[in-house]
PASE-790518 format. One record per residue: residue number from 1; residue in three letters; x, y, z negated of N, C-alpha, C in turn. Coordinates in pm, 1 decimal. Layout:
+-----+------+----------+----------+----------+----------+----------+----------+----------+----------+----------+
:  nr : rest :     n.c1 :     n.c2 :     n.c3 :    ca.c1 :    ca.c2 :    ca.c3 :     c.c1 :     c.c2 :     c.c3 :
+-----+------+----------+----------+----------+----------+----------+----------+----------+----------+----------+
: NUM :  ALA :        X :        Y :        Z :        X :        Y :        Z :        X :        Y :        Z :
...
+-----+------+----------+----------+----------+----------+----------+----------+----------+----------+----------+
end
This chain:
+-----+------+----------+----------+----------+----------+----------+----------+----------+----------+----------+
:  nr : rest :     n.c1 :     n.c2 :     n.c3 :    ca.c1 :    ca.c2 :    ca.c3 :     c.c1 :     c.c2 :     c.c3 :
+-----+------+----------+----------+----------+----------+----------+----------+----------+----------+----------+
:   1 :  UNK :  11287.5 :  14707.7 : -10603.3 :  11376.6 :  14683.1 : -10713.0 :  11338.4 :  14549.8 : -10777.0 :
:   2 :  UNK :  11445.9 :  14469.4 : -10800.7 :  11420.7 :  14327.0 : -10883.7 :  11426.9 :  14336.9 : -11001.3 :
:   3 :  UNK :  11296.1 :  14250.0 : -11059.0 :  11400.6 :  14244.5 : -11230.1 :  11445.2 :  14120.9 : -11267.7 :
:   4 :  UNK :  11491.4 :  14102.6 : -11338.6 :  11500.9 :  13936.9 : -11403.8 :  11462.9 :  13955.3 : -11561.3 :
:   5 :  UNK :  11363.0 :  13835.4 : -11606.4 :  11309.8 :  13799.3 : -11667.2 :  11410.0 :  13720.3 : -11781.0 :
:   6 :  UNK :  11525.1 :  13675.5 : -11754.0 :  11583.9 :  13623.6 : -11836.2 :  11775.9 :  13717.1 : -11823.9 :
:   7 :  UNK :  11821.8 :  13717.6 : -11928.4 :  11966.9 :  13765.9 : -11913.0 :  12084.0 :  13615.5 : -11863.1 :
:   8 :  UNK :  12024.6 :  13497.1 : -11881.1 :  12109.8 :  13362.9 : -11835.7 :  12200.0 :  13372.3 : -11685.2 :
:   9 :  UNK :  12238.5 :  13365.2 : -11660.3 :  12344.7 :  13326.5 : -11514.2 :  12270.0 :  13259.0 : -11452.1 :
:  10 :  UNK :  12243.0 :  13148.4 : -11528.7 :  12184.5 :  12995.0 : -11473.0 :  12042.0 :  13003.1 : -11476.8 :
:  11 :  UNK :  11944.9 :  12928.5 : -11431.5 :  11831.9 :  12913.1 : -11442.3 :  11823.6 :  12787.8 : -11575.0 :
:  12 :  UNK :  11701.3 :  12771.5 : -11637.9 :  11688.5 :  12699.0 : -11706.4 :  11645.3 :  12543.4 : -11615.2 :
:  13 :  UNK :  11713.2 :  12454.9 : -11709.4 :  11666.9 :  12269.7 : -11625.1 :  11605.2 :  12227.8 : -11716.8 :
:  14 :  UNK :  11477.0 :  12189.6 : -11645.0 :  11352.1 :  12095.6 : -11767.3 :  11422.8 :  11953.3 : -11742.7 :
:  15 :  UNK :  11463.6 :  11851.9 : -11847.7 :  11460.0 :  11770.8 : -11854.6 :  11411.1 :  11629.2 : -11792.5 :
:  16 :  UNK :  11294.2 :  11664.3 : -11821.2 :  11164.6 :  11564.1 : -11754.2 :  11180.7 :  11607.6 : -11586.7 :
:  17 :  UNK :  11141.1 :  11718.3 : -11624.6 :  11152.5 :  11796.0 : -11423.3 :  11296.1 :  11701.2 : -11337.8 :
:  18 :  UNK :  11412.4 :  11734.5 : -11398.7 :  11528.4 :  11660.1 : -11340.9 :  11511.6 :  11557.3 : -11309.3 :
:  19 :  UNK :  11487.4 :  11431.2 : -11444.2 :  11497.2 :  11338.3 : -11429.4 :  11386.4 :  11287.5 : -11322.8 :
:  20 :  UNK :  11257.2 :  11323.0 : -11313.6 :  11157.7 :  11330.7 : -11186.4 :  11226.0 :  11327.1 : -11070.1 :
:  21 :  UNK :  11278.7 :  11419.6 : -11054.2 :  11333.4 :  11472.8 : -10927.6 :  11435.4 :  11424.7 : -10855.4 :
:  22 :  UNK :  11518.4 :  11362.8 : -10966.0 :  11636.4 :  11296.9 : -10909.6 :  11612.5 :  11139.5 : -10901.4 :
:  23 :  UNK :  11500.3 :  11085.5 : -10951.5 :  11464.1 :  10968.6 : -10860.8 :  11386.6 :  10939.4 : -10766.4 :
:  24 :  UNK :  11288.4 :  11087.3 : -10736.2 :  11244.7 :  11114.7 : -10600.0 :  11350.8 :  11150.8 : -10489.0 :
:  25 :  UNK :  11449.7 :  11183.5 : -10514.0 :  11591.2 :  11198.9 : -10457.4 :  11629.4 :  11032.1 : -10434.4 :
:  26 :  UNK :  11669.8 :  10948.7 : -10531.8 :  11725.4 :  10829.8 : -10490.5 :  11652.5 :  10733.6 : -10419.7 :
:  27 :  UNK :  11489.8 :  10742.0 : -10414.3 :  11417.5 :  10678.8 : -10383.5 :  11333.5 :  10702.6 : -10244.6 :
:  28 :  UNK :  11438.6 :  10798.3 : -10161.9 :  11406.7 :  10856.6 : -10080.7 :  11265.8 :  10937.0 : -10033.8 :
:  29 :  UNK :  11184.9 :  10952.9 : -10105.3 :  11023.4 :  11002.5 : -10123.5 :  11080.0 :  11151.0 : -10159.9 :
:  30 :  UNK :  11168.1 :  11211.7 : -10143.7 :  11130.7 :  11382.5 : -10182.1 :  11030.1 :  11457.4 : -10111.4 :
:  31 :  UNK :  11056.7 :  11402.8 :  -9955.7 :  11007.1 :  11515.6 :  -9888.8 :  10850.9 :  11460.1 :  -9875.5 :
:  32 :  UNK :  10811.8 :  11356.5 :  -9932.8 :  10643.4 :  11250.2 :  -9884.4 :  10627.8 :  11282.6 : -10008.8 :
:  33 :  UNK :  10608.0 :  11357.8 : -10077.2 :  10606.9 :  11309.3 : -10245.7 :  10512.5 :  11469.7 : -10271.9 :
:  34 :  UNK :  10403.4 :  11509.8 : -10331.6 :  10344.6 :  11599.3 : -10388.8 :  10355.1 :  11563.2 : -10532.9 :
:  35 :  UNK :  10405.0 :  11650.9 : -10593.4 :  10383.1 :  11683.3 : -10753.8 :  10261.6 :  11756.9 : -10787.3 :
:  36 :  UNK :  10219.3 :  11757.6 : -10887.6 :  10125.7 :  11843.1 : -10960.2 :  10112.9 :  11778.0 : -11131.6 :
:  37 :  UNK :  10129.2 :  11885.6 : -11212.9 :  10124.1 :  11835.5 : -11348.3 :  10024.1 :  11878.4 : -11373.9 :
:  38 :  UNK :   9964.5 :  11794.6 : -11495.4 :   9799.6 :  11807.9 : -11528.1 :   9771.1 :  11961.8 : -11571.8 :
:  39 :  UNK :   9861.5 :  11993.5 : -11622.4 :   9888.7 :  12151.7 : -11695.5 :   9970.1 :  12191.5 : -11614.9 :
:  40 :  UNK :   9952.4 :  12309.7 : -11528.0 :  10006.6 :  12376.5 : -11435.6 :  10064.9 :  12522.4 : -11523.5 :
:  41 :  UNK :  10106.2 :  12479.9 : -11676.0 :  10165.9 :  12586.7 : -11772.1 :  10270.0 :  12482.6 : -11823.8 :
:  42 :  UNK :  10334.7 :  12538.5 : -11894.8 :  10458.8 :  12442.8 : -11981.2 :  10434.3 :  12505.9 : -12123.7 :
:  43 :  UNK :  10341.3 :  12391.8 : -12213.1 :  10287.6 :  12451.1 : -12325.8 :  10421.8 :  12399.1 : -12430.5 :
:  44 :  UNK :  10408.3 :  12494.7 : -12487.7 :  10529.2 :  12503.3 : -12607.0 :  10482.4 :  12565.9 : -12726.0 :
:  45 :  UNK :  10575.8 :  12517.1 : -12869.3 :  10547.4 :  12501.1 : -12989.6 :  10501.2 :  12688.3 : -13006.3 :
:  46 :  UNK :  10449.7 :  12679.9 : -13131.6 :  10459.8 :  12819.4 : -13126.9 :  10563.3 :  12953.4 : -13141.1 :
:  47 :  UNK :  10618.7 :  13015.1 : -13107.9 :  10694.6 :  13077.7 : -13145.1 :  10893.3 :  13031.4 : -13084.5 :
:  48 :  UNK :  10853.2 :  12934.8 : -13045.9 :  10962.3 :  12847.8 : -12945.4 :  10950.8 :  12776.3 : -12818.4 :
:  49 :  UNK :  10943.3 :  12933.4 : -12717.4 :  10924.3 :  12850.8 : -12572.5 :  11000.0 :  12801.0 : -12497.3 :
:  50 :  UNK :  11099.0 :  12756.5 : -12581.3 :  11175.0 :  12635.7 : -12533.9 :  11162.5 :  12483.0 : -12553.9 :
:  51 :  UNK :  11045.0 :  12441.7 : -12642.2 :  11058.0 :  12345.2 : -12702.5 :  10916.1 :  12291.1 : -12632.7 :
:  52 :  UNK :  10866.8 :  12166.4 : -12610.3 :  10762.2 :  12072.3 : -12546.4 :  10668.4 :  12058.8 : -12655.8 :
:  53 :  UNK :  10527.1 :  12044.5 : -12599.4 :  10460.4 :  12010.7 : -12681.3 :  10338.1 :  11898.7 : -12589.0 :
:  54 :  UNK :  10253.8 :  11814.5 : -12644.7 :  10157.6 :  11778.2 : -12598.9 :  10066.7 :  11879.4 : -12558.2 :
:  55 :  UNK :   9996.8 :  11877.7 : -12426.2 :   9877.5 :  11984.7 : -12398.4 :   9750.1 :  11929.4 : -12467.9 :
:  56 :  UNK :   9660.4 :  12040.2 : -12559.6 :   9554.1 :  12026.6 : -12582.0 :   9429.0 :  11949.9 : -12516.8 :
:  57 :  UNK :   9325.5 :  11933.5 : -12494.0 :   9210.3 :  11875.7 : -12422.4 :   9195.4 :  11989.2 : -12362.6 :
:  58 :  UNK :   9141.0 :  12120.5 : -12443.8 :   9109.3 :  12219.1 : -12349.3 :   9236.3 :  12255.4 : -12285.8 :
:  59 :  UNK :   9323.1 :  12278.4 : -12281.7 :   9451.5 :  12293.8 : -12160.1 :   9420.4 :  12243.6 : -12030.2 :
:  60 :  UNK :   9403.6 :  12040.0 : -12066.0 :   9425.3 :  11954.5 : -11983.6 :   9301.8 :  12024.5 : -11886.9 :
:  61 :  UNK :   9166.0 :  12078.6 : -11927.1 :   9054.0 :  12087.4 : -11834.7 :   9095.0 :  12204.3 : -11727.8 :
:  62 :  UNK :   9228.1 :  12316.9 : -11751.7 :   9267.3 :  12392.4 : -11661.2 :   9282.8 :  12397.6 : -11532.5 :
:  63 :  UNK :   9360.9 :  12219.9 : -11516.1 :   9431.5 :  12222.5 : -11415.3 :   9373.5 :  12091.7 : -11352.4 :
:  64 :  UNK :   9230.2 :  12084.3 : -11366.3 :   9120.8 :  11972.3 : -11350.3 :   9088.5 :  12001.6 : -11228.6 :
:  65 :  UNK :   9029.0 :  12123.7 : -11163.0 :   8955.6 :  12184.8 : -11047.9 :   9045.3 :  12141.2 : -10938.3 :
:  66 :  UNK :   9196.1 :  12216.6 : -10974.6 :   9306.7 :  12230.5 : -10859.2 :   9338.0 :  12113.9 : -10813.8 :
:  67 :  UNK :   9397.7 :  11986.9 : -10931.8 :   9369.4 :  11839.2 : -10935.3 :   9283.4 :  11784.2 : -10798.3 :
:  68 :  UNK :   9170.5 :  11814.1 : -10847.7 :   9006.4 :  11775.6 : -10773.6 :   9030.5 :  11825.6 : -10665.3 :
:  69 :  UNK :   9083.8 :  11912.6 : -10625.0 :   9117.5 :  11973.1 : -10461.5 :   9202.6 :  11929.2 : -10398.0 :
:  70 :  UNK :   9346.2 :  11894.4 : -10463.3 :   9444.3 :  11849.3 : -10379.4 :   9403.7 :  11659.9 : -10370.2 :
:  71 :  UNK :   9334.9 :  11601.1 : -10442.1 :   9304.5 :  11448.8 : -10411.3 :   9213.9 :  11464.4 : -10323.4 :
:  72 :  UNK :   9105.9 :  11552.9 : -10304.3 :   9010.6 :  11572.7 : -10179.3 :   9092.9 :  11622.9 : -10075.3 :
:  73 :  UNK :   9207.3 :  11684.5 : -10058.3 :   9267.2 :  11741.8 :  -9923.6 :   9392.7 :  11609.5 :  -9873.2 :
:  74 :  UNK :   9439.1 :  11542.2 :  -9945.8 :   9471.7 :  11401.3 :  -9886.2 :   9488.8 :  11266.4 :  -9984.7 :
:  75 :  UNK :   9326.4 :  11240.8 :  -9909.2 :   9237.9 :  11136.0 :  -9939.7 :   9317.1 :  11004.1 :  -9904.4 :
:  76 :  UNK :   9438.1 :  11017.3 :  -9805.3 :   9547.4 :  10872.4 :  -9801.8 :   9645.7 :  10877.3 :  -9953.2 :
:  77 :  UNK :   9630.0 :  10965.3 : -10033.3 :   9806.5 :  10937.6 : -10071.9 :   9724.1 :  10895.2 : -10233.2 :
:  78 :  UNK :   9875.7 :  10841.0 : -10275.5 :   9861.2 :  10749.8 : -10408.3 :   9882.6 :  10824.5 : -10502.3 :
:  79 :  UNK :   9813.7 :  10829.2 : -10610.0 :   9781.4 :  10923.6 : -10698.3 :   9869.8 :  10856.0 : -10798.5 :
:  80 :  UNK :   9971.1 :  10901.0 : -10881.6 :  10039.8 :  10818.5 : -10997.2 :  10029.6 :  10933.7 : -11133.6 :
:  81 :  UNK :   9982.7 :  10857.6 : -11180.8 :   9968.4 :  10917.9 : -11377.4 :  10138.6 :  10872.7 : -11433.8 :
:  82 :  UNK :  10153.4 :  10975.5 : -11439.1 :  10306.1 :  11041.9 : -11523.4 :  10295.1 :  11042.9 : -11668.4 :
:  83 :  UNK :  10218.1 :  10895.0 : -11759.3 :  10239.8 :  10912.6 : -11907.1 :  10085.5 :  10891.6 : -11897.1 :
:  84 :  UNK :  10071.1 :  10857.5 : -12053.9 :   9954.4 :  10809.8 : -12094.6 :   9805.4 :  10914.9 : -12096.3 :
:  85 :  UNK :   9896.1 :  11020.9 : -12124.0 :   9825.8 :  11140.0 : -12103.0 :   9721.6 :  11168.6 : -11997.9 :
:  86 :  UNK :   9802.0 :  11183.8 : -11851.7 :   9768.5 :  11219.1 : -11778.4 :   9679.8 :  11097.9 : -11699.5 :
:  87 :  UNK :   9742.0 :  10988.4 : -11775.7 :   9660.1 :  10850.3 : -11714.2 :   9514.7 :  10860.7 : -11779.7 :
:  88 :  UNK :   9520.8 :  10897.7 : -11890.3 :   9386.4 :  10912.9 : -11936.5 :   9272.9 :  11066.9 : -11871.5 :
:  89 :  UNK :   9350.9 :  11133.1 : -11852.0 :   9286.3 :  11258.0 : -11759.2 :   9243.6 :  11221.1 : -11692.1 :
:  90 :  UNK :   9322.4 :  11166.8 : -11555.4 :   9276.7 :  11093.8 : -11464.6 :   9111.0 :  11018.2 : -11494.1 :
:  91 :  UNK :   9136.6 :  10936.0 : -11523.2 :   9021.0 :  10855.3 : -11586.2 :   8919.5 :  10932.7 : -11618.1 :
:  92 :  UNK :   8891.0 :  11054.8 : -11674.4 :   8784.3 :  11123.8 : -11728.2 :   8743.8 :  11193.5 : -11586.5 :
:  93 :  UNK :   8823.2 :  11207.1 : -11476.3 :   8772.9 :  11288.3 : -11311.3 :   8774.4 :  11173.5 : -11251.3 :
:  94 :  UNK :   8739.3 :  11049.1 : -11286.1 :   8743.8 :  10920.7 : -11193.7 :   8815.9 :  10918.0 : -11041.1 :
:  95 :  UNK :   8993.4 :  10955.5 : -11115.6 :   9024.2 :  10936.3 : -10980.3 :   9136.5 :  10827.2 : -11019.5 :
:  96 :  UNK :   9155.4 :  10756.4 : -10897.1 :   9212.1 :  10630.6 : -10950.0 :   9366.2 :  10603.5 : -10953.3 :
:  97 :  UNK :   9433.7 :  10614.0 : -11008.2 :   9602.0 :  10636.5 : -11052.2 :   9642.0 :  10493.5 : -11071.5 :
:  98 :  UNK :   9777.4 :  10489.4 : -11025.6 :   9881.6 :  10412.0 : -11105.6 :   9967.4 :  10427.4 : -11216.7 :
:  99 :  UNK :   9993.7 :  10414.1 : -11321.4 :  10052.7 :  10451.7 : -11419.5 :  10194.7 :  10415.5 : -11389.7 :
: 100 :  UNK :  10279.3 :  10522.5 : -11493.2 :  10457.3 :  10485.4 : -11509.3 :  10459.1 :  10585.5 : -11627.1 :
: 101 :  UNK :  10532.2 :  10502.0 : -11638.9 :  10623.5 :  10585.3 : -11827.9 :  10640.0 :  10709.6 : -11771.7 :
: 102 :  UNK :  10591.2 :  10793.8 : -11869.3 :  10706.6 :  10946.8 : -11872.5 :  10793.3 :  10968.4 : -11863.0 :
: 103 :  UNK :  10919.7 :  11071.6 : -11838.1 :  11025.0 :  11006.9 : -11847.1 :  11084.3 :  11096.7 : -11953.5 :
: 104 :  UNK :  11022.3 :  11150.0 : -12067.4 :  11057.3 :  11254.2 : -12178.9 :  11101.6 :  11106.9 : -12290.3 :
: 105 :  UNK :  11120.4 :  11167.7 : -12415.3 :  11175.2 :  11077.5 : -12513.9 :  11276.2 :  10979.7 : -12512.7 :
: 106 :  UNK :  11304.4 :  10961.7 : -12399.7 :  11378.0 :  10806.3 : -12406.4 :  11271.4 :  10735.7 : -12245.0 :
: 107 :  UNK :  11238.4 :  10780.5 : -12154.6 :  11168.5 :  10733.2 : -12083.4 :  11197.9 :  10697.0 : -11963.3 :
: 108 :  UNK :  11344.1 :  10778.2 : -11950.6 :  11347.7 :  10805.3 : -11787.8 :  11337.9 :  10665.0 : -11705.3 :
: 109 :  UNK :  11456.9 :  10578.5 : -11758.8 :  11467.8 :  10436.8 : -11705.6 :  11390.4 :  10366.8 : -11676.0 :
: 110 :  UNK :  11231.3 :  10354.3 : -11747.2 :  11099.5 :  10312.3 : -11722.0 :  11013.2 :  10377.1 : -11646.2 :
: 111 :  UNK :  11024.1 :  10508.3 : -11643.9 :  11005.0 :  10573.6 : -11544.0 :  11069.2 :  10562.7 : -11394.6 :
: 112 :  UNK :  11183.3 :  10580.9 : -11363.6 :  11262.6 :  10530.0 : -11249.5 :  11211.7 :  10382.6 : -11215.5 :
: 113 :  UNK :  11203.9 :  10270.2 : -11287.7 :  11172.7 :  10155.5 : -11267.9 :  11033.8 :  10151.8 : -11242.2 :
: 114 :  UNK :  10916.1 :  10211.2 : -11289.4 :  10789.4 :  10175.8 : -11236.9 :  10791.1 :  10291.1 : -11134.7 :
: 115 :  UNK :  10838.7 :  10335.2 : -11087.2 :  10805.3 :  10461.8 : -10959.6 :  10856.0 :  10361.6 : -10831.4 :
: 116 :  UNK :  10995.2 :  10327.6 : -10874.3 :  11062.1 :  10239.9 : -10761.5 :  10955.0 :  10133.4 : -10739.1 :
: 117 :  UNK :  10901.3 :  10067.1 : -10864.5 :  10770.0 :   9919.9 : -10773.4 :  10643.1 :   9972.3 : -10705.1 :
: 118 :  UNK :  10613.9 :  10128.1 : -10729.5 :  10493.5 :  10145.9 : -10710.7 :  10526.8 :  10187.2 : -10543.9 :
: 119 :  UNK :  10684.6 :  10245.1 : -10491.0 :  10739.1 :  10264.8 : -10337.2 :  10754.9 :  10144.7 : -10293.9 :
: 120 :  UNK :  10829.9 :   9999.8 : -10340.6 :  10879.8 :   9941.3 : -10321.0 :  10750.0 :   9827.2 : -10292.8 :
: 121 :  UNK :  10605.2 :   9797.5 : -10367.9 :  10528.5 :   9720.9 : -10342.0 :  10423.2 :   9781.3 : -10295.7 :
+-----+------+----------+----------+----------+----------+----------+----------+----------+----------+----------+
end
């Protein structure tokens, strides 16, 4: 027997997630492309888990180990920091990233644009 977790028709669309996705779509990299977010949770305000929040320090150390495993299991591919955040994570597990805008707030376009130079050069 199934249940569903939500009464919606639709599934819910993260924002950020889309806009990610659909320039790994235009930029032909979907299928070469591993994701992993530093927080392998989607932390939200309290009492509204619909709404974004910055992840804590202790959050960020969650999803540190798994991180540390998938850059040790392929040691060719280019590691890119998704926001200042995660650029600074990075940095504290000395692994070495390229940075690009987020693409939350107002970001996507800078985002799309530094993803495309980091395929493109």
């Amino acid at each position: 027997m199934s249940h569903r977790l939500t009464s919606r028709a639709l599934p819910y669309s993260e924002p950020s997630a889309t806009i990610v996705w659909e320039t790994l779509y235009n930029l032909g990299i979907e299928e070469s492309t591993i994701l992993w977010n530093a927080l392998p949770m989607h932390p939200h305000k309290s009492r509204d888990e619909q709404s974004n929040r910055t992840p804590t320090s202790e959050e960020f150390e969650i999803g540190k180990r798994a991180l540390q495993m998938l850059v040790r299991e392929f040691p060719l591919a280019k590691v890119v920091a998704v926001g200042r955040k995660a650029e600074q994570s990075l940095k504290t597990m000395d692994i070495r990233a390229e940075y690009v805008r987020h693409p939350a707030n107002g970001g996507a376009t800078k985002f799309a644009q530094g993803l495309e130079l980091l395929v493109s050069g």
